[in-house]
DSSP file (Angstrom, degrees, kcal/mol; ACC not computed):
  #  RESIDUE AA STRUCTURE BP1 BP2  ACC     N-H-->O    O-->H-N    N-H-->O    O-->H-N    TCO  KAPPA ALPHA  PHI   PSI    X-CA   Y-CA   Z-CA
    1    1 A X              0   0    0      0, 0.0     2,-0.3     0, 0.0    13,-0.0   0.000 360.0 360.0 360.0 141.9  -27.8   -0.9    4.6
    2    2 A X        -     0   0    0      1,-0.1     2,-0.2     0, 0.0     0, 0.0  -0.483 360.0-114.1 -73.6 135.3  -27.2    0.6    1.3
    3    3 A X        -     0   0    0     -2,-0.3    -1,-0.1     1,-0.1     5,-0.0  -0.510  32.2-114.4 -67.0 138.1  -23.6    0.1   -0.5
    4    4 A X        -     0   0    0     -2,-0.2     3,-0.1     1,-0.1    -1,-0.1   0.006  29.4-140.7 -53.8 161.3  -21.7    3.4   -0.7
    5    5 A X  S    S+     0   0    0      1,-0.2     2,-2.2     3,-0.0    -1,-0.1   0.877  76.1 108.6 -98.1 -34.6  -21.6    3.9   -5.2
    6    6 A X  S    S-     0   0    0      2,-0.0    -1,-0.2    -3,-0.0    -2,-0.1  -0.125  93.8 -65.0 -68.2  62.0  -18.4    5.2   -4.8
    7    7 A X  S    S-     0   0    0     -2,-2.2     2,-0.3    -3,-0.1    81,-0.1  -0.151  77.5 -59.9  66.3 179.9  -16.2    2.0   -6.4
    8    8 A X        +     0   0    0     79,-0.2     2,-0.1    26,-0.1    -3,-0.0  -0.635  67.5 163.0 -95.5 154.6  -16.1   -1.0   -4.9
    9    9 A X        -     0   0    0     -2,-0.3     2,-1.9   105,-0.1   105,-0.1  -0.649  49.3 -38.1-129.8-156.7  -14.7   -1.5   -1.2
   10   10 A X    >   -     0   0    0      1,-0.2     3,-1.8    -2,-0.1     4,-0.3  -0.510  51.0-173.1 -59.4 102.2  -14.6   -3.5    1.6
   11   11 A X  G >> S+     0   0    0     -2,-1.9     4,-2.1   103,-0.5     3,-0.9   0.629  72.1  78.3 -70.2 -14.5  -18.1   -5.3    2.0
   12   12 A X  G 34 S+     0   0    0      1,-0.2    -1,-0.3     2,-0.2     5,-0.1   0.778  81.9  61.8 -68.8 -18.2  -17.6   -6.8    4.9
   13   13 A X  G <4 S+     0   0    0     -3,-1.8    -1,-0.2     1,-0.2    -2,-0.1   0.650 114.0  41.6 -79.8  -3.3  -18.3   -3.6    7.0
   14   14 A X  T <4 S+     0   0    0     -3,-0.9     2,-0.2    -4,-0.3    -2,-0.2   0.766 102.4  59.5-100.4 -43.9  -21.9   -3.6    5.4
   15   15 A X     <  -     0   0    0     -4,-2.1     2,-0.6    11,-0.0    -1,-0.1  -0.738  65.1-136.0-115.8 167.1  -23.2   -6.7    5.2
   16   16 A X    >>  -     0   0    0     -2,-0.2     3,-1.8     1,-0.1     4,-0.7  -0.908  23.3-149.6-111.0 128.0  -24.2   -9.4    7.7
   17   17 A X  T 34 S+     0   0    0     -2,-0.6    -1,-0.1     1,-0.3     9,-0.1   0.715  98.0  50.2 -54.8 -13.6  -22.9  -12.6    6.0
   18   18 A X  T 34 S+     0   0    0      1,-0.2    -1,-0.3     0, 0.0     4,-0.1   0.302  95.7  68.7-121.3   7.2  -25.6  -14.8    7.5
   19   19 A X  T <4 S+     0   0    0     -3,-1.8    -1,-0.2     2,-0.1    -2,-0.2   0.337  89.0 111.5 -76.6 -18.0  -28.6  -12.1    6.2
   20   20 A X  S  < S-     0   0    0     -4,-0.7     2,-0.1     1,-0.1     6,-0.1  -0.465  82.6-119.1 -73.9 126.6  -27.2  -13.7    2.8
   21   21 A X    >   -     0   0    0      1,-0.1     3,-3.0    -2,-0.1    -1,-0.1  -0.397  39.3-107.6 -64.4 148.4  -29.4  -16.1    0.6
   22   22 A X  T 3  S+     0   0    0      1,-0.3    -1,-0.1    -2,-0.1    -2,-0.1   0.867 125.5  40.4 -32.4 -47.4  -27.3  -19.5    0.5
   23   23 A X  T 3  S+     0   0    0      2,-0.1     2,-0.5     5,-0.0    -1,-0.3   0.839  98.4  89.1 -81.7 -10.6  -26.2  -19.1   -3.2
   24   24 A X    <   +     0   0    0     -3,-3.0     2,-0.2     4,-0.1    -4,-0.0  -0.676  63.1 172.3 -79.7 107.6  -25.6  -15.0   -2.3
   25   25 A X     >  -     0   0    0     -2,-0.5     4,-2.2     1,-0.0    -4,-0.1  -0.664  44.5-113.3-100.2-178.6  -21.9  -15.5   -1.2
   26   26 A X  H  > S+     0   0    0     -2,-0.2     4,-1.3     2,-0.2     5,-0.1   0.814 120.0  62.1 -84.5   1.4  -19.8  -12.2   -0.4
   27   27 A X  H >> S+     0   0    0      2,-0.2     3,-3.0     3,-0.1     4,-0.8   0.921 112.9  38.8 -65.7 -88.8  -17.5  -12.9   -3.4
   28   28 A X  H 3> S+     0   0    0      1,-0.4     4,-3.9     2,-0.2     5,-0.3   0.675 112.0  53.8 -22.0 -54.9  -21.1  -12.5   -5.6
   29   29 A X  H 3X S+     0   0    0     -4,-2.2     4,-1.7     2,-0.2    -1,-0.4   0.873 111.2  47.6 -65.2 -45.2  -22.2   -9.7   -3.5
   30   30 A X  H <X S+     0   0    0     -3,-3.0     4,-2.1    -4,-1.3    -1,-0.2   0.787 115.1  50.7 -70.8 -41.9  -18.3   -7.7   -4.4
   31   31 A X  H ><>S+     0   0    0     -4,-0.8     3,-4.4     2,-0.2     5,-0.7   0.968 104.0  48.6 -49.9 -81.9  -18.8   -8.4   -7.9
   32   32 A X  H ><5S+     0   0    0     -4,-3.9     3,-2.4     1,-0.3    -2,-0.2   0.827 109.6  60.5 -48.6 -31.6  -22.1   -7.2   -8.3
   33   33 A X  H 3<5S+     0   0    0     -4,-1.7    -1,-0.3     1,-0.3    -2,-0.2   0.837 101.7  51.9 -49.2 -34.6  -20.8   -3.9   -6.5
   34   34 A X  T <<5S-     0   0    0     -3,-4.4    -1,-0.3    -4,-2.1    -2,-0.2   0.155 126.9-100.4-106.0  46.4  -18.5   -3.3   -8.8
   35   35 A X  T < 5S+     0   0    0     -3,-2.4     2,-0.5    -4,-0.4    -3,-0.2   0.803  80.3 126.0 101.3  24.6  -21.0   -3.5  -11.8
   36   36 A X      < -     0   0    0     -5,-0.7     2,-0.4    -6,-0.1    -2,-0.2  -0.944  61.1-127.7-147.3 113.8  -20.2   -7.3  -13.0
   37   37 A X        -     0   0    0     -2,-0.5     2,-2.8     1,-0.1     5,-0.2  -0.472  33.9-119.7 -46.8  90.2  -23.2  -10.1  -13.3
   38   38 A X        +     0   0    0     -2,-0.4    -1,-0.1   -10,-0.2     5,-0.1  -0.065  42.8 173.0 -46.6  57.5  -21.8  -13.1  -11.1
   39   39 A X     >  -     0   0    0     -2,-2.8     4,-1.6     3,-0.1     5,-0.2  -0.349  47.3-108.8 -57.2 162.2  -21.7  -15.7  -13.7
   40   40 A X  H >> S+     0   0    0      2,-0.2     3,-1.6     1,-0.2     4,-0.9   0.912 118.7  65.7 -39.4 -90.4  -19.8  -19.4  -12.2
   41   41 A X  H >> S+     0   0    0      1,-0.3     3,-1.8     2,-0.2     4,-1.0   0.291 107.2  24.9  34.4-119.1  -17.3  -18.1  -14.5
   42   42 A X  H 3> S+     0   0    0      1,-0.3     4,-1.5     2,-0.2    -1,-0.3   0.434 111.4  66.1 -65.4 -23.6  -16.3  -15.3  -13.2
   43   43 A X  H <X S+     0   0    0     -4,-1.6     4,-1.4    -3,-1.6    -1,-0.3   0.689 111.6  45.4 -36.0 -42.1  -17.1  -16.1   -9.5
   44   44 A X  H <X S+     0   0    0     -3,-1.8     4,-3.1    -4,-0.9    -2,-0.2   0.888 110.6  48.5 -91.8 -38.9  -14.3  -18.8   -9.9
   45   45 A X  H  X S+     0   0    0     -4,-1.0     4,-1.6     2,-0.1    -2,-0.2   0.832 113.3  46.1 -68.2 -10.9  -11.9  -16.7  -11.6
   46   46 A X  H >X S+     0   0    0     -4,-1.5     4,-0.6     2,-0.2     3,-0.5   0.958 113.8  54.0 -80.8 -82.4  -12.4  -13.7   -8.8
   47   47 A X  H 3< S+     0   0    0     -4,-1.4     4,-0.4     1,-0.2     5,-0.3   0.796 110.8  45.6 -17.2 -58.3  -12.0  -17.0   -6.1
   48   48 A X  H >X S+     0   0    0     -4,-3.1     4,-2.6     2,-0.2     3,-2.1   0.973 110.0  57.2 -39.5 -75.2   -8.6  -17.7   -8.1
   49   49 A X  H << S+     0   0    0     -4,-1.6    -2,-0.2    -3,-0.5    -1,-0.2   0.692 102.2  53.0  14.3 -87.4   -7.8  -13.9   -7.8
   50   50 A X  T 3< S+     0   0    0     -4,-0.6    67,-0.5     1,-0.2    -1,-0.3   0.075 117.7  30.5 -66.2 -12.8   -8.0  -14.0   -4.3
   51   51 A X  T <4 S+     0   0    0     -3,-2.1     2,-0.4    -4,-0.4    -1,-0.2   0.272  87.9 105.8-123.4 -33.4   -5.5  -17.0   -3.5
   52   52 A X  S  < S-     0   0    0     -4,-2.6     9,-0.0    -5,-0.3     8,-0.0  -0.312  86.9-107.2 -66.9 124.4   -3.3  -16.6   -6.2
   53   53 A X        -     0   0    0     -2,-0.4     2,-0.3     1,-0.1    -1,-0.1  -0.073  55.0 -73.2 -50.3 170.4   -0.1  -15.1   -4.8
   54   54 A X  S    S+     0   0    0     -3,-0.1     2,-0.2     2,-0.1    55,-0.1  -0.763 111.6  38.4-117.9 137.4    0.4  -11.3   -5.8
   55   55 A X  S    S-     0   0    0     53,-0.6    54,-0.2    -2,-0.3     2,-0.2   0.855  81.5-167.2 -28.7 175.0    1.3  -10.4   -9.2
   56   56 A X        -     0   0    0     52,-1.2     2,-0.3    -2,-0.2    -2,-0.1  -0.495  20.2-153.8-121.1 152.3   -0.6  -12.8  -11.4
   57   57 A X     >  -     0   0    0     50,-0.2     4,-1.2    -2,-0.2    50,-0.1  -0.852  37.0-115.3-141.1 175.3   -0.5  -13.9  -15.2
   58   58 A X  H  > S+     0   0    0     -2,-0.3     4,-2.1    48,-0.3     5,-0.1   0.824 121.5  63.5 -89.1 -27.1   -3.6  -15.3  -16.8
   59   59 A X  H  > S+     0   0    0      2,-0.2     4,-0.9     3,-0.2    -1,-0.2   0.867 102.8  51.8 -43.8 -48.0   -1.6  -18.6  -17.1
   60   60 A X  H >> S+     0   0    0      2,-0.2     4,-2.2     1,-0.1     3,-1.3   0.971 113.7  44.5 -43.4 -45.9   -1.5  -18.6  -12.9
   61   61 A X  H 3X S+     0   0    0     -4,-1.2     4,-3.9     1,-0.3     5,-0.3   0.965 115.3  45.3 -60.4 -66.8   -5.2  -18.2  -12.9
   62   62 A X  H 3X S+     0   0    0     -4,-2.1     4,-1.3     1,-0.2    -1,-0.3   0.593 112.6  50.8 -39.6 -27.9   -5.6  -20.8  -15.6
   63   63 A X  H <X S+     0   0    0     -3,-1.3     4,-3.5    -4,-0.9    -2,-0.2   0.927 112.8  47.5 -87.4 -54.0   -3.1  -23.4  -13.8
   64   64 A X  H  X S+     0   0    0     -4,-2.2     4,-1.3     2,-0.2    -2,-0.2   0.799 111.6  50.2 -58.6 -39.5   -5.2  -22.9  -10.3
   65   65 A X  H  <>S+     0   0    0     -4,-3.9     5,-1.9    -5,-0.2    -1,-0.2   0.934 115.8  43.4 -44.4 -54.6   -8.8  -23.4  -12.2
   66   66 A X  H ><5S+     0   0    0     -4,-1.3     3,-1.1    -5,-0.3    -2,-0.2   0.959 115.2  46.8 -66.7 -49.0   -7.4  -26.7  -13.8
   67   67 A X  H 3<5S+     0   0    0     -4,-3.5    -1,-0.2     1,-0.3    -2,-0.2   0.736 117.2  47.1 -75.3 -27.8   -5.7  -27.9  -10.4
   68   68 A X  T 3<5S-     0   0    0     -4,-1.3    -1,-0.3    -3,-0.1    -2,-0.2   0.068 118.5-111.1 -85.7  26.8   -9.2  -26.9   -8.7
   69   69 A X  T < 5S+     0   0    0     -3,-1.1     2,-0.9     1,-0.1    -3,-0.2   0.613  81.2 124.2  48.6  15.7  -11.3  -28.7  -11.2
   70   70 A X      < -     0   0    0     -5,-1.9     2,-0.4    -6,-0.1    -1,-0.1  -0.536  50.2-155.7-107.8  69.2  -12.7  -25.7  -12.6
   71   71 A X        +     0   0    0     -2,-0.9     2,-0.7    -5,-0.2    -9,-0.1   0.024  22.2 169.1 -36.5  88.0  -12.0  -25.9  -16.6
   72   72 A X        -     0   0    0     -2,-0.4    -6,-0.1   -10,-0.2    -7,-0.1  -0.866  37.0-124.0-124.3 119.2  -12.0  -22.1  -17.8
   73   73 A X     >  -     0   0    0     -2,-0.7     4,-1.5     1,-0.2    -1,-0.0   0.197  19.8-120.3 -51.3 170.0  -10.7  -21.7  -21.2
   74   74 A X  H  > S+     0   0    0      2,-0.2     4,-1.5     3,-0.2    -1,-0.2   0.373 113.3  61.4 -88.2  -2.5   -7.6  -18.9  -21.2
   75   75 A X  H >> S+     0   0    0      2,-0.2     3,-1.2     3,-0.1     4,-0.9   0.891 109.6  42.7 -86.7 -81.5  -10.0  -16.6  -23.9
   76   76 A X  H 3> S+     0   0    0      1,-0.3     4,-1.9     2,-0.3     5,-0.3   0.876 106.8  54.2 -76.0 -65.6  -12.4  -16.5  -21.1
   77   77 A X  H 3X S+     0   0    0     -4,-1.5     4,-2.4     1,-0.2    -1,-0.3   0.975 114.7  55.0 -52.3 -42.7   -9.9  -15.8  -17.9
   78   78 A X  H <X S+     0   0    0     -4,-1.5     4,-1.4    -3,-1.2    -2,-0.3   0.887 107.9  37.0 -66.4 -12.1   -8.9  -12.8  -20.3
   79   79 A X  H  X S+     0   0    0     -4,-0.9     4,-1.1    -3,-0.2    -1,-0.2   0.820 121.2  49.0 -91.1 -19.1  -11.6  -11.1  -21.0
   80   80 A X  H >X S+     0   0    0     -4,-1.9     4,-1.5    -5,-0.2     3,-0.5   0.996 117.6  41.3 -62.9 -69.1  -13.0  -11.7  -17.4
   81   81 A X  H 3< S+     0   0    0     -4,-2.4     4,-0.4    -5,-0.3    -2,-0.2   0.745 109.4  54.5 -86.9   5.4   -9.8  -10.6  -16.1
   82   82 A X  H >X S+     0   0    0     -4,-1.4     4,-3.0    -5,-0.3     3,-0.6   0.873 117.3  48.3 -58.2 -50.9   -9.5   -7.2  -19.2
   83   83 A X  H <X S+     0   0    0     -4,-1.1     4,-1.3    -3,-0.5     5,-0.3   0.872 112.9  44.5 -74.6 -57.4  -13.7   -6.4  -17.1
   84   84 A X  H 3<>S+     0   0    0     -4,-1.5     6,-2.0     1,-0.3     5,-1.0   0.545 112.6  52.3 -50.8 -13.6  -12.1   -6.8  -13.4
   85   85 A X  H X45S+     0   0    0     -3,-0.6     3,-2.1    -5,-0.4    -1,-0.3   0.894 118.8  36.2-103.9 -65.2   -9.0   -4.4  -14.7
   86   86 A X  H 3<5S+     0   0    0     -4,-3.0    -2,-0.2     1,-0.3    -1,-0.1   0.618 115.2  49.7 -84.3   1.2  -11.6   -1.7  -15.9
   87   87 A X  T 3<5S-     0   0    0     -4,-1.3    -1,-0.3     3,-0.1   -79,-0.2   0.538 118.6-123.1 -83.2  -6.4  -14.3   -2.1  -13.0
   88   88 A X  T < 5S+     0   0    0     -3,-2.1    -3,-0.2    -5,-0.3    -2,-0.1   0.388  79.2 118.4  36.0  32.1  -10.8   -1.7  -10.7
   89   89 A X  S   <S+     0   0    0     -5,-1.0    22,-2.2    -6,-0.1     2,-0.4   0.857  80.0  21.4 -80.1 -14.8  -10.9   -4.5   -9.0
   90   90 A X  E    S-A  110   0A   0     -6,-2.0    20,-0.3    20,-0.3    -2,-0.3  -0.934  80.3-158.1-131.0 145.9   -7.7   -6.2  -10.2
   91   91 A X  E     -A  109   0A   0     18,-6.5    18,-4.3    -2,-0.4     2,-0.5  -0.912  29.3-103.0-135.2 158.3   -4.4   -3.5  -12.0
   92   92 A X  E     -     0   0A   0     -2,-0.3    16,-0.3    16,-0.2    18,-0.0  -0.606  31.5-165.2 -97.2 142.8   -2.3   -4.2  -13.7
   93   93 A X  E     -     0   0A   0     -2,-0.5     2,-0.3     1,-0.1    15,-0.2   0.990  51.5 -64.2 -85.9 -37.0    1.3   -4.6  -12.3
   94   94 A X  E     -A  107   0A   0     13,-0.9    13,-1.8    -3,-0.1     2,-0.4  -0.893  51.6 -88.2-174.9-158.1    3.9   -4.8  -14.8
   95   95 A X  E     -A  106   0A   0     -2,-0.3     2,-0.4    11,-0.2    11,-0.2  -0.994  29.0-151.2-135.7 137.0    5.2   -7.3  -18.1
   96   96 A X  E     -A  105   0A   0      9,-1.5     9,-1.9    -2,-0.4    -2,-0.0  -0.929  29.9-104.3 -98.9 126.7    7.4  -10.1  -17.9
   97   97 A X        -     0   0    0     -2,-0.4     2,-0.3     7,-0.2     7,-0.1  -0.350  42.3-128.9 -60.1 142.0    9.4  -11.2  -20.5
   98   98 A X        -     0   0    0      5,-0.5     2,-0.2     4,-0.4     4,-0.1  -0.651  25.6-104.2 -95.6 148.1    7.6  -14.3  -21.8
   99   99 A X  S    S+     0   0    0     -2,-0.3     2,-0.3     2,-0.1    -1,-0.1  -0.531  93.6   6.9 -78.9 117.7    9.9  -18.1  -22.2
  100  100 A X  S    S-     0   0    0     -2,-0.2     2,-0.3     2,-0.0    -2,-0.1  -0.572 120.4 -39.1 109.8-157.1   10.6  -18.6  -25.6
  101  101 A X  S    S+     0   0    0     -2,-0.3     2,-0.2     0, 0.0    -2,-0.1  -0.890  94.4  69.8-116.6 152.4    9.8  -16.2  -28.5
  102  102 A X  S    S-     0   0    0     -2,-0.3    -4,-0.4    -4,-0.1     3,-0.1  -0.598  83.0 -20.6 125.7-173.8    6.4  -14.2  -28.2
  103  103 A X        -     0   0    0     -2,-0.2    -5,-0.5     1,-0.1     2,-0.2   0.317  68.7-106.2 -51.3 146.1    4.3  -11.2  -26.2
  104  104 A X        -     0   0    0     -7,-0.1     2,-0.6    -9,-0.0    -7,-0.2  -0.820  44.9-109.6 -80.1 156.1    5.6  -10.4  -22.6
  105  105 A X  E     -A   96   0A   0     -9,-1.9    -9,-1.5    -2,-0.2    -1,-0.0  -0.834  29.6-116.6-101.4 110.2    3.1  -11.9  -20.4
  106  106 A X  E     -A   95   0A   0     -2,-0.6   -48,-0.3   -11,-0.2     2,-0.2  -0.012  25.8-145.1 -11.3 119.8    0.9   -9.2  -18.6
  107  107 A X  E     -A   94   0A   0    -13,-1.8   -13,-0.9   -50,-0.1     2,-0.2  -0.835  17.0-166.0-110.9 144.8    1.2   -9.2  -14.2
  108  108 A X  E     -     0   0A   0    -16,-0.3   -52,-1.2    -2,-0.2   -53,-0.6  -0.831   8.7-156.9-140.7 166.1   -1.7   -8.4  -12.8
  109  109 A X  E     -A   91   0A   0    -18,-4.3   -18,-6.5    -2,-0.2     2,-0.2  -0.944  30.0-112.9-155.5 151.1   -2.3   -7.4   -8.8
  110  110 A X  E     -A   90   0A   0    -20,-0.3     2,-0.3    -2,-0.3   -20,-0.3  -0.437  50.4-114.2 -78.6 140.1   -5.8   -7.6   -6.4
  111  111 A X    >   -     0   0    0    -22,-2.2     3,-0.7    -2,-0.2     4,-0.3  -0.815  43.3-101.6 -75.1 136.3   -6.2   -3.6   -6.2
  112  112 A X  T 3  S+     0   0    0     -2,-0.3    -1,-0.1     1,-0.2     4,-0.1  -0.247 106.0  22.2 -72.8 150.8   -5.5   -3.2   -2.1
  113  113 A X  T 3  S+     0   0    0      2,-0.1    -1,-0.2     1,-0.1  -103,-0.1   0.820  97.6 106.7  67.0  25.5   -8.7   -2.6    0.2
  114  114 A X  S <  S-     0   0    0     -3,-0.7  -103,-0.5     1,-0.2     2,-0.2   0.935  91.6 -27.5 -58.3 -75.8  -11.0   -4.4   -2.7
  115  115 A X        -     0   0    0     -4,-0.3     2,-0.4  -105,-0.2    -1,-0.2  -0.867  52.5-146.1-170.8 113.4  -11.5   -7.5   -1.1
  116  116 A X              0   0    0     -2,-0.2  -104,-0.0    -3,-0.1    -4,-0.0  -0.906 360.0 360.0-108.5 119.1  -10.1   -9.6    1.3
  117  117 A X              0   0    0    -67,-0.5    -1,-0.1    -2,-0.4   -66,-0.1   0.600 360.0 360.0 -61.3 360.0  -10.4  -13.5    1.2
């Protein structure tokens, strides 16, 4: 079946998981819907995404990668998670004042009816 164009949605109501080549998982397949090349990368920070309790910082994301063995610098979980905020898979939720002196740290939230792990 063809995906609707119309933003990204739930994928499961389209595809049959097990029509999927092994490395085609449905994380990949939700990516590519919304317009975004499934590098390892970003496939692990989406994975992150998806587990991380609701709001986010890019420090959660970064904490869960190291604790899961999957080293991904903090330049790279922003700019990943900067394409996921303007394809809409991920909004942003609000600012926290940040510990210590510097920026308030950016909350970020799974957009609802996206993707569910």
């Amino acid at each position: 079946k063809a995906l609707p164009r119309a933003g990204v949605i739930v994928i499961f109501e389209y595809l049959n998981p097990r029509s999927l080549p092994m490395e085609k998982t449905l994380r990949n397949v939700a990516l590519e819907t919304a317009g975004i090349r499934p590098t390892d990368s970003r496939v692990f920070i989406f994975e992150s995404v998806l587990v991380t309790h609701q709001p986010f910082s890019i420090s959660d994301i970064h904490k869960h990668l190291q604790l899961n063995g999957k080293p991904v610098s903090k330049s790279t979980i922003t700019s990943t998670l900067i394409l996921f905020k303007n394809r809409n898979l991920i909004g942003i939720s609000g600012e926290v004042n940040s510990r210590g002196r510097g920026r308030p740290v950016t909350l970020y939230t799974l957009i609802s009816g996206v993707y569910s792990a």
